[in-house]
LOZA-754127 format. One line per 8 residues: for each residue x, y, z of C-alpha. Coordinates in nm, 3 decimals, always signed. Example, Ala and Ser with C-alpha at 12.3 -4.5 7.8 and 13.67 -1.06 7.14 Angstrom:
// residues 2
+1.230,-0.450,+0.780  +1.367,-0.106,+0.714
//
This chain:
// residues 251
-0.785,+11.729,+6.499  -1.012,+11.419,+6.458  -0.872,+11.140,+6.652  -0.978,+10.765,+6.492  -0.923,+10.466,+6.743  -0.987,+10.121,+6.550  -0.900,+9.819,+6.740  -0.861,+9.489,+6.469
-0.900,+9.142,+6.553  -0.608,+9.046,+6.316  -0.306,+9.208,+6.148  -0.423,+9.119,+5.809  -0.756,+9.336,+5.841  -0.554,+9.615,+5.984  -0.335,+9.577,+5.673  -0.620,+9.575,+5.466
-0.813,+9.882,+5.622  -0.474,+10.107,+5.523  -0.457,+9.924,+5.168  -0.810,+10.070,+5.135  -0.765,+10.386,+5.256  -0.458,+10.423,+4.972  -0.702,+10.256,+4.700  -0.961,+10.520,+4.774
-0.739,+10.846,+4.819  -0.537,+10.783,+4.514  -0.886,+10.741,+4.342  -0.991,+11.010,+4.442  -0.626,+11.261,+4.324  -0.721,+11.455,+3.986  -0.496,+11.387,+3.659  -0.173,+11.562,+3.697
-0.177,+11.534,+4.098  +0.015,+11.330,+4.345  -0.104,+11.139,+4.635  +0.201,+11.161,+4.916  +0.308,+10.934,+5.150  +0.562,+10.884,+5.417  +0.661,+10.549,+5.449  +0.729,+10.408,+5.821
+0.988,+10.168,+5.880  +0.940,+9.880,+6.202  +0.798,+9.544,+6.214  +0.457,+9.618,+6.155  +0.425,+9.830,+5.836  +0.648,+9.542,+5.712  +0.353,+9.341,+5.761  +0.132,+9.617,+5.606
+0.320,+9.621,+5.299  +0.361,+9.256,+5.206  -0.017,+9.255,+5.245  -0.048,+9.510,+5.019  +0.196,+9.331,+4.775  -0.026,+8.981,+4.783  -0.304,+9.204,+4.733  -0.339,+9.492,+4.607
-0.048,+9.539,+4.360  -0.294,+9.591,+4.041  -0.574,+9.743,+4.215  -0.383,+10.104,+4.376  -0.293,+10.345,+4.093  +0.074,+10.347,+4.189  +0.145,+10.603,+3.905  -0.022,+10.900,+4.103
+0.201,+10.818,+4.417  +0.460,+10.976,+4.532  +0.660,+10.780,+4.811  +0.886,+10.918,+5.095  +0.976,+10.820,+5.464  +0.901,+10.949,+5.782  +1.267,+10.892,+5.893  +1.606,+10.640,+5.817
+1.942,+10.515,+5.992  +2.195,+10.653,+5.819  +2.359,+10.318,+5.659  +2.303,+10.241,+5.333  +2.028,+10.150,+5.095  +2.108,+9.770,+5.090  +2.174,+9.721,+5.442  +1.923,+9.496,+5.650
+1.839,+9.790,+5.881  +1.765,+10.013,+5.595  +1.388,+10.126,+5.614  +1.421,+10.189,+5.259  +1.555,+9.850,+5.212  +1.245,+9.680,+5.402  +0.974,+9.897,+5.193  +1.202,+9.792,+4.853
+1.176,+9.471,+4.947  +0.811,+9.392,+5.099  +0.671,+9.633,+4.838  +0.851,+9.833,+4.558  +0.984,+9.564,+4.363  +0.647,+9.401,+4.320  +0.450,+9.735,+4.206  +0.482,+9.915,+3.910
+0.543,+10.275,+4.067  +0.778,+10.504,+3.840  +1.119,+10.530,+3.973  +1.112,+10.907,+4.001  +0.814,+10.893,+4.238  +1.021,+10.737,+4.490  +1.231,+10.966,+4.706  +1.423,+10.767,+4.985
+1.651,+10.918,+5.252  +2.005,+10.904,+5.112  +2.119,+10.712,+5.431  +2.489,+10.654,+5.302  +2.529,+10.970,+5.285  +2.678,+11.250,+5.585  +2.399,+11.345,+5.745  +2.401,+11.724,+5.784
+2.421,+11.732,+5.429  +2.162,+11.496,+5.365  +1.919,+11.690,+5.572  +1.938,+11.983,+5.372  +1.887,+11.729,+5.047  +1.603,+11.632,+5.145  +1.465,+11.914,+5.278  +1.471,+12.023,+4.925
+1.254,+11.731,+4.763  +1.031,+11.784,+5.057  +0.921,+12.097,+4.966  +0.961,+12.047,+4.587  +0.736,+11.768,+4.538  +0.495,+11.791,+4.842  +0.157,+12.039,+4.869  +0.273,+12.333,+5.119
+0.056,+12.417,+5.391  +0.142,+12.753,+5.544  +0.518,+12.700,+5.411  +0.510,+12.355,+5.545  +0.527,+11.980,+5.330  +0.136,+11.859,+5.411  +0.153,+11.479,+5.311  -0.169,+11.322,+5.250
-0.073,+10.964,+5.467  +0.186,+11.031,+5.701  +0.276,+10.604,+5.843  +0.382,+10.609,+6.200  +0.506,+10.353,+6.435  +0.537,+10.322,+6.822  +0.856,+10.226,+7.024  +0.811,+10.077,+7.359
+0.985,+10.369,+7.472  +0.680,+10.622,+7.322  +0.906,+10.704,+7.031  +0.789,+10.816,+6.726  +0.941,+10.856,+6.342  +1.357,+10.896,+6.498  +1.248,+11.100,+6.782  +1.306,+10.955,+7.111
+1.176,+11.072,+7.459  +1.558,+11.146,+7.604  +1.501,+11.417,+7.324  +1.177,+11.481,+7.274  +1.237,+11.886,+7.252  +1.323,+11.738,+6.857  +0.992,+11.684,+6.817  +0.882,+12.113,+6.828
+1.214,+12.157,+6.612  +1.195,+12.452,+6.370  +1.316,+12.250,+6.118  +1.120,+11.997,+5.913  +1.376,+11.732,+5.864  +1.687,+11.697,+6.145  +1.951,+11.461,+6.232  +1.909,+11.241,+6.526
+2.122,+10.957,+6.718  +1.965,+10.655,+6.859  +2.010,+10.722,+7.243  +2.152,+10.377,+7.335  +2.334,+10.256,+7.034  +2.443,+10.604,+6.899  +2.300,+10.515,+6.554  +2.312,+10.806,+6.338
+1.932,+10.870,+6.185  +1.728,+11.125,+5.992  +1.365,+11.176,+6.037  +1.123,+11.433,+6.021  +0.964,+11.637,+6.292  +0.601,+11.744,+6.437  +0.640,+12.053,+6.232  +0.529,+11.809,+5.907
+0.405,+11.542,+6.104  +0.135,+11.748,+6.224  +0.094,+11.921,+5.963  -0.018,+11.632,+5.773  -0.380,+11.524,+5.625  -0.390,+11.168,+5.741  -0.170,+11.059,+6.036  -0.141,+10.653,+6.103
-0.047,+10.509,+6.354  +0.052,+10.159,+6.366  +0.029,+9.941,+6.675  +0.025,+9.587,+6.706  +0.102,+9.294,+6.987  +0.070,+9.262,+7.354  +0.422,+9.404,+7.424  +0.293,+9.728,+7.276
-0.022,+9.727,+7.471  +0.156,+9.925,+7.788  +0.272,+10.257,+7.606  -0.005,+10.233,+7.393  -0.275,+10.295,+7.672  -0.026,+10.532,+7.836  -0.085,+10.780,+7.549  -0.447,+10.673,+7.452
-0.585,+10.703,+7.770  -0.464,+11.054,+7.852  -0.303,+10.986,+8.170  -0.127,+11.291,+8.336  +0.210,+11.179,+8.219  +0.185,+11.074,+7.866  +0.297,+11.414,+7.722  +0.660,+11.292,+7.792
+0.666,+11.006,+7.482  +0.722,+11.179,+7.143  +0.412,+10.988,+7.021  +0.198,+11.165,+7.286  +0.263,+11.525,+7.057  +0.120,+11.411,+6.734  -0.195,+11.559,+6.698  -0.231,+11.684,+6.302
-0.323,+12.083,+6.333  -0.616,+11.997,+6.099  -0.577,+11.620,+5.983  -0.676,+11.341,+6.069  -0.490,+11.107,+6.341  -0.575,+10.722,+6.323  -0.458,+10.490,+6.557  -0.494,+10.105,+6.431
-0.440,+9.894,+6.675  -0.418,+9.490,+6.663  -0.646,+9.361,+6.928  -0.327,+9.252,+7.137  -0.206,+9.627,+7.195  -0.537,+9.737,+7.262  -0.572,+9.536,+7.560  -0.511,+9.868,+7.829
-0.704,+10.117,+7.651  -0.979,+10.197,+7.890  -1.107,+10.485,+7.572  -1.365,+10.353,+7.407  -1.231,+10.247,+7.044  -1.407,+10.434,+6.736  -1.491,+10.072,+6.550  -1.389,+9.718,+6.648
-1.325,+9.524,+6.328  -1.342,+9.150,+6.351  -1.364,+9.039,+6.005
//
C-alpha cells in the first residue's frame, strides 16, 4: 500500500485535486474500457461534485465512466437522504454520462435481495482482481464515529465480511443500509478519502497518527492490498495530525 496524506488550504482545491485525478485516469483508459468509480455519499463529496459540475463538466470524458456507490440507505431514489439522490443532483444531471453507465443501489428495494442484485453488476461490469470487483477510484468518507462506507465501529467485524456487498443498520437510528466491504474496498486501485472541518480533525488524527487504539474505527482497516490510499484533508481536519503530510497545497 502507498499511503498519500495531502492537507488543502481550501475545499475548492481539494475538489479540484480529485477532479484532476478523474480528468487524467479517464485519459489515460484505452477505447472500449471503463474507468470505475464508487461514488461516496456525506457532506463533503457533495461539495466535490458541485465543483466538478461548475467545472469540469466538458473537460472529463464522462462516456468511459462507469459510476457506482460505495454504500446507500435503503429509501428511495428521490428521497433527500438518498446518496444517489445527492450525486443526481450535484452532478449527473449536469454531465452528459450515458444512462447505462450509471449503476445506483436500488435503495427502495428489500435489502437481502438487493444485495445479491448488486452483487451481480459488481462483478459484471467491474475488472476482477483475484475474483474480487477492483474499482479504479474507490470515494470514501469519515464519520465522527471512525465509520467508513455503512460500516460502523459497534460492527466493525462487517468490515473483514466474506461478502463484497452486505446489509447493514445504522446503530442508533436502525436505518436499513447497503454498502460494500474491505474485501473491495481494499481491493481497490485508488482509495480517497475525504476529510474536511475542524469537527473532523479528532478521529482524523486518531487513525493518521497510528495511535495504539485506532484499529477499532472501520476507517482505521482500509489499507488497499496493492492501491493506492489518499487521504485529502481540508486544512481544518488536519489540525491533530502530528504525521507529516505528503504535500500541503495552498493554492
Amino acid at each position: 500500500m502507498n499511503k498519500i496524506i495531502k492537507v488543502f488550504n481550501t475545499q475548492n482545491l481539494l475538489a479540484d485535486f480529485f477532479a484532476k485525478e478523474i480528468l487524467k485516469k479517464a485519459e489515460s483508459i484505452p477505447k472500449g474500457e471503463y474507468l470505475t468509480i464508487a461514488f461516496s455519499g456525506g457532506s463533503t463529496p457533495k461539495n466535490v461534485f458541485e465543483f466538478v459540475s461548475k467545472n469540469y463538466t466538458d473537460k472529463i470524458e464522462w462516456e468511459k465512466i462507469k459510476i457506482f456507490w460505495s454504500d446507500e440507505r435503503c429509501v428511495p431514489p428521490d428521497d433527500e437522504q438518498s446518496n444517489y439522490k445527492m450525486a443526481y443532483d450535484s452532478l449527473l444531471k449536469n454531465i452528459s454520462i450515458p444512462e447505462e453507465n450509471i449503476f445506483r443501489i436500488f435503495g427502495e428495494s428489500e435489502p437481502s435481495k438487493e444485495v445479491l442484485r448488486y452483487k451481480f453488476k459488481l462483478k459484471g461490469n467491474i475488472t476482477l482482481m483475484d475474483e474480487i470487483p477492483s474499482f479504479d477510484i474507490m470515494m470514501l468518507g469519515l464519520g465522527d464515529d471512525g465509520h467508513t462506507a455503512s460500516i460502523f465501529p459497534i460492527h466493525i467485524s462487517q468490515f473483514s465480511s466474506d461478502d463484497i456487498c452486505i446489509h447493514t443498520q445504522h446503530p442508533v437510528t436502525g436505518q436499513d443500509r447497503i454498502t460494500l466491504t474491505g474485501k473491495v474496498i481494499n481491493n481497490s486501485k485508488n482509495v480517497y478519502f475525504f476529510v474536511t472541518g475542524k469537527e473532523k480533525a479528532k478521529i482524523a488524527s486518531e487513525i493518521l497518527n497510528e495511535n495504539n487504539s485506532n484499529k477499532i474505527y472501520p476507517a482505521s482497516l482500509v489499507e488497499p492490498t496493492e492501491g493506492n490510499l489518499f487521504w485529502l484533508l481540508e486544512k481544518g481536519s488536519a489540525t491533530a495530525i502530528t504525521i507529516y503530510p505528503t504535500s500541503y497545497q495552498d493554492k
